[in-house]
C-alpha positions in Angstrom: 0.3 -4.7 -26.3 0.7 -1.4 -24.2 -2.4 -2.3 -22.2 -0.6 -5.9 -21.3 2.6 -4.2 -20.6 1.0 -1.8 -18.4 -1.1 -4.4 -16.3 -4.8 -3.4 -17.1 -6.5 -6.1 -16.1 -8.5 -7.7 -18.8 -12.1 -8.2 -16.9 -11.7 -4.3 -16.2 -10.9 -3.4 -19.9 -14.1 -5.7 -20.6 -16.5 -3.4 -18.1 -14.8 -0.1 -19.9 -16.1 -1.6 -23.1 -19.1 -2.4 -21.8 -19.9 1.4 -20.2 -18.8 2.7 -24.0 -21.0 0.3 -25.7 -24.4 0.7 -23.4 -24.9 4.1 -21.8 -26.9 2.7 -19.0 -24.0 -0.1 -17.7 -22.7 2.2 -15.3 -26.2 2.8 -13.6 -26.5 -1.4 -13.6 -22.8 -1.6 -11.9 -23.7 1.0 -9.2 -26.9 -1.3 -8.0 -25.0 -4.4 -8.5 -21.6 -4.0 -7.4 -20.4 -7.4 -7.1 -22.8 -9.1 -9.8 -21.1 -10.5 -12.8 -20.6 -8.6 -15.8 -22.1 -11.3 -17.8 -25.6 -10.9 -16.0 -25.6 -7.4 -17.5 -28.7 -7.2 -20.1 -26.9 -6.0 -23.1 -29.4 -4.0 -25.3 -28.5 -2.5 -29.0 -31.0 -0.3 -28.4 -28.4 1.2 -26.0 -25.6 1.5 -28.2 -24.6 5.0 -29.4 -24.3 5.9 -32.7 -21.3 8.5 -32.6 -18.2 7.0 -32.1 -17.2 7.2 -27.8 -14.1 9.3 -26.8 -11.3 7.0 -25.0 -11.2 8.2 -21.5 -8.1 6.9 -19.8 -8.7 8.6 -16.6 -12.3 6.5 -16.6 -10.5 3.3 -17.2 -8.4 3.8 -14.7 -11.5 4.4 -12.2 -13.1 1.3 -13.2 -9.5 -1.0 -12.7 -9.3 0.4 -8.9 -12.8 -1.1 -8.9 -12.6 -4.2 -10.6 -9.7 -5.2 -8.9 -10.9 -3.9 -5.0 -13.6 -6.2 -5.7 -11.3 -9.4 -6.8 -10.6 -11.7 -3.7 -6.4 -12.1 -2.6 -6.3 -15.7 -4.2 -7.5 -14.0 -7.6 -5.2 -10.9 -7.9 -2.4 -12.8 -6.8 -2.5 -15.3 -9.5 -3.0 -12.4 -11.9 0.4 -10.6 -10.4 2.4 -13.6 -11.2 1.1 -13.9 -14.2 1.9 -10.3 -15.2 5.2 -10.4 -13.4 6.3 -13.6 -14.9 6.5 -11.9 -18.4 7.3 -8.4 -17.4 9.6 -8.0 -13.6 10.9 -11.4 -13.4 12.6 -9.8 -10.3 9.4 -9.2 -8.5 7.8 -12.5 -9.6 10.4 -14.6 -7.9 10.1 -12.5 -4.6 6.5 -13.4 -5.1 6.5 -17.0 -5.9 9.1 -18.0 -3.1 6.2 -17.8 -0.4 3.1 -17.7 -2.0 0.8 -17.2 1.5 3.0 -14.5 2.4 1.9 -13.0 -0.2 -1.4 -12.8 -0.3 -1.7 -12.4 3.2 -0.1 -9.2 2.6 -3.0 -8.7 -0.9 -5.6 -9.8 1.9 -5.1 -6.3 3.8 -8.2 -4.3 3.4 -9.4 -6.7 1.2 -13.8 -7.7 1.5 -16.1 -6.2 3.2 -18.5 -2.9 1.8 -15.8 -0.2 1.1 -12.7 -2.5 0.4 -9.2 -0.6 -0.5 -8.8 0.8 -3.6 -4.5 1.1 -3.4 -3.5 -0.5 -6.9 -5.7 -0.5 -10.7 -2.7 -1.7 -13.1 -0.8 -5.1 -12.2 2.6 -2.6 -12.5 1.7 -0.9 -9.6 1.6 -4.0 -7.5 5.3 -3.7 -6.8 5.6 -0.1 -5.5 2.2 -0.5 -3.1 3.9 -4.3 -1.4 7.2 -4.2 -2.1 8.4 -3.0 1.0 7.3 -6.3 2.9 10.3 -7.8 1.2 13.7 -7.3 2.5 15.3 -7.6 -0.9 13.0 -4.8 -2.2 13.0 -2.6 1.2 15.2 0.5 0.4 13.2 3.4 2.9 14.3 7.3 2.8 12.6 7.4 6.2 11.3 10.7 4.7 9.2 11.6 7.9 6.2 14.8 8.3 8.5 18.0 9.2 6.6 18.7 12.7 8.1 15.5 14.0 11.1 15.7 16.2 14.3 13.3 16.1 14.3 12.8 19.6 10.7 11.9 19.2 10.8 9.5 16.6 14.0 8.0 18.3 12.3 7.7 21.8 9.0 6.2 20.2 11.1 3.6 17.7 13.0 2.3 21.1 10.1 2.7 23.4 7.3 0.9 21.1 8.7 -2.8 21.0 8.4 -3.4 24.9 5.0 -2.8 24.8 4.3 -4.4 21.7 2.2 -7.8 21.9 1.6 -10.0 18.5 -1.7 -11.4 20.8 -3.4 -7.9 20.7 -6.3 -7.1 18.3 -6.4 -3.9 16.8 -8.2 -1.9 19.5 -5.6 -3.4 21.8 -2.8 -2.0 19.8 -4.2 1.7 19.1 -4.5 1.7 23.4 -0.5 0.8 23.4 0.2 3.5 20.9 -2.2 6.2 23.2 0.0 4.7 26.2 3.1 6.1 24.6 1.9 9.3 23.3 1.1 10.8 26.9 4.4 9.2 27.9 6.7 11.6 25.5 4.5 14.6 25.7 1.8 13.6 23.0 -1.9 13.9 23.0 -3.3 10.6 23.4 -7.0 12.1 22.5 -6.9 13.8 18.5 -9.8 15.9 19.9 -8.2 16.8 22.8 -5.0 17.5 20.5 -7.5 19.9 18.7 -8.7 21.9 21.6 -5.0 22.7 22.9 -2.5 22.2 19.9 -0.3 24.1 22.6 -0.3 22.0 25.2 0.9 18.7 23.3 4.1 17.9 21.2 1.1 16.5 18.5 -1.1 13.5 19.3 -1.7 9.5 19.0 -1.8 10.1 15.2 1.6 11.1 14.9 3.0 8.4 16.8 1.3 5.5 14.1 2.9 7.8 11.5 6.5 7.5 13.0 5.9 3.8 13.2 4.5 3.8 9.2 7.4 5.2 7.9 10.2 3.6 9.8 8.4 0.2 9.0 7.0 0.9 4.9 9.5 3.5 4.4 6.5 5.6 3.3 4.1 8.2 4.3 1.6 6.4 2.5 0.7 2.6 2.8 -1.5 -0.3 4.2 -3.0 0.0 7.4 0.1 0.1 10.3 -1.5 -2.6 12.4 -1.7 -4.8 9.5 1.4 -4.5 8.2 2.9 -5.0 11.9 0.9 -8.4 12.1 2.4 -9.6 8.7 6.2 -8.7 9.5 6.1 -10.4 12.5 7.7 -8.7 15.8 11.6 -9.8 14.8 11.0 -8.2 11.8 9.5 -5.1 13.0 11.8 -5.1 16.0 14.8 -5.1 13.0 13.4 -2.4 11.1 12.5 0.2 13.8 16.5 0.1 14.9 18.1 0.4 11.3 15.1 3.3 10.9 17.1 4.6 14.7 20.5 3.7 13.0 19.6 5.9 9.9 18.2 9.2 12.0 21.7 9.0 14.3 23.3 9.1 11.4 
């Protein structure tokens, strides 16, 4: 019961079971990352004979994996599954627009070193909530070498030269663009070679964005999470995150 509660997903809790019973599963799992477990050749000859020490840390590792390697589609179905029995609150955020949704669970999803932000179906909440309104409640706790009148002037500055058309390469030019234009390095080398003669660099200015946007430090990629909220969205968030410094 306490591993339902919690969220472990079940194909995870199979693979820890799996790396107890055959000492040489782990090894298989390296080489074949996205094989099926069932392709595994099981061996008794494998098996220990001393009784294996439960090693929640380990479990942990291999639910980061498991679920990194599960497609959007897949862990969202899982979510509401878990959050229909325990955070009915949370599932009916979720439901209400399914492709929202897992666009958001898409983020860093695929490819050959996909995210690994979330192991346990609980944690879901606390890593996405803050796309929704409903759950958005940000302390706007930003890094301590960043100015007010900084983040003020970036917040007010950034949504004029914002453009939902730009790729990502696009976008990290704009943010360069309006690091030189408040003092900023828009180089992090450059920044490196003559901390003096900048207020910070490029780097800091994606952080003011992060938190007045996630409300964290901490989250899915900035560009990302811009795309998904859409530019009235982001436009309403960076002025209640001005609001909330001016106190």
């Amino acid at each position: 019961a306490m591993f339902l509660r919690e969220g472990y997903p079940q194909s995870a809790l199979i693979e820890y079971v799996l790396t107890l019973l055959n000492s040489n599963f782990e090894n298989w799992r390296r080489a074949n990352p996205t094989a099926d477990k069932n392709e595994f050749p099981f061996s008794f000859k494998k098996m220990g004979v001393s009784g294996p020490l439960f090693d929640f840390e380990k479990l942990y590792d291999i639910c980061k994996d498991v679920v990194s390697r599960m497609d959007a589609e897949t862990v969202y179905e899982n979510v509401v599954a878990w959050t229909a029995e325990y955070d009915p609150e949370f599932n009916a955020v979720l439901t209400k627009d399914p492709q929202y949704a897992k666009d958001i669970l898409s983020i860093g999803r695929g490819g050959s070193k996909p995210r690994k932000d979330f192991g346990l179906w609980k944690e879901v909440r606390e890593y996405m909530g803050f796309f929704y309104n409903e759950l958005f409640a940000p302390e706007y706790c930003f890094p301590e070498n960043l100015a007010k009148e900084d983040i003020i002037a970036v917040l007010e500055k950034y949504p004029s030269v914002f453009d939902e058309n730009d790729d990502q390469q696009q976008w990290f030019e704009k943010l360069k663009t309006v690091a030189s234009s408040i003092g900023f390095a828009a180089d992090t080398k450059e920044y490196k070679k003559n901390p003096d003669a900048f207020k910070g660099h490029v780097g800091d200015i994606a952080m003011m964005l992060r938190v007045a946007l996630t409300g964290k430090q901490v989250s899915p990629d900035t560009f990302a999470v811009i795309r998904i909220l859409g530019k009235d969205e982001m436009t309403n968030r960076l002025k209640k995150c001005i609001d909330s410094i001016k106190g």
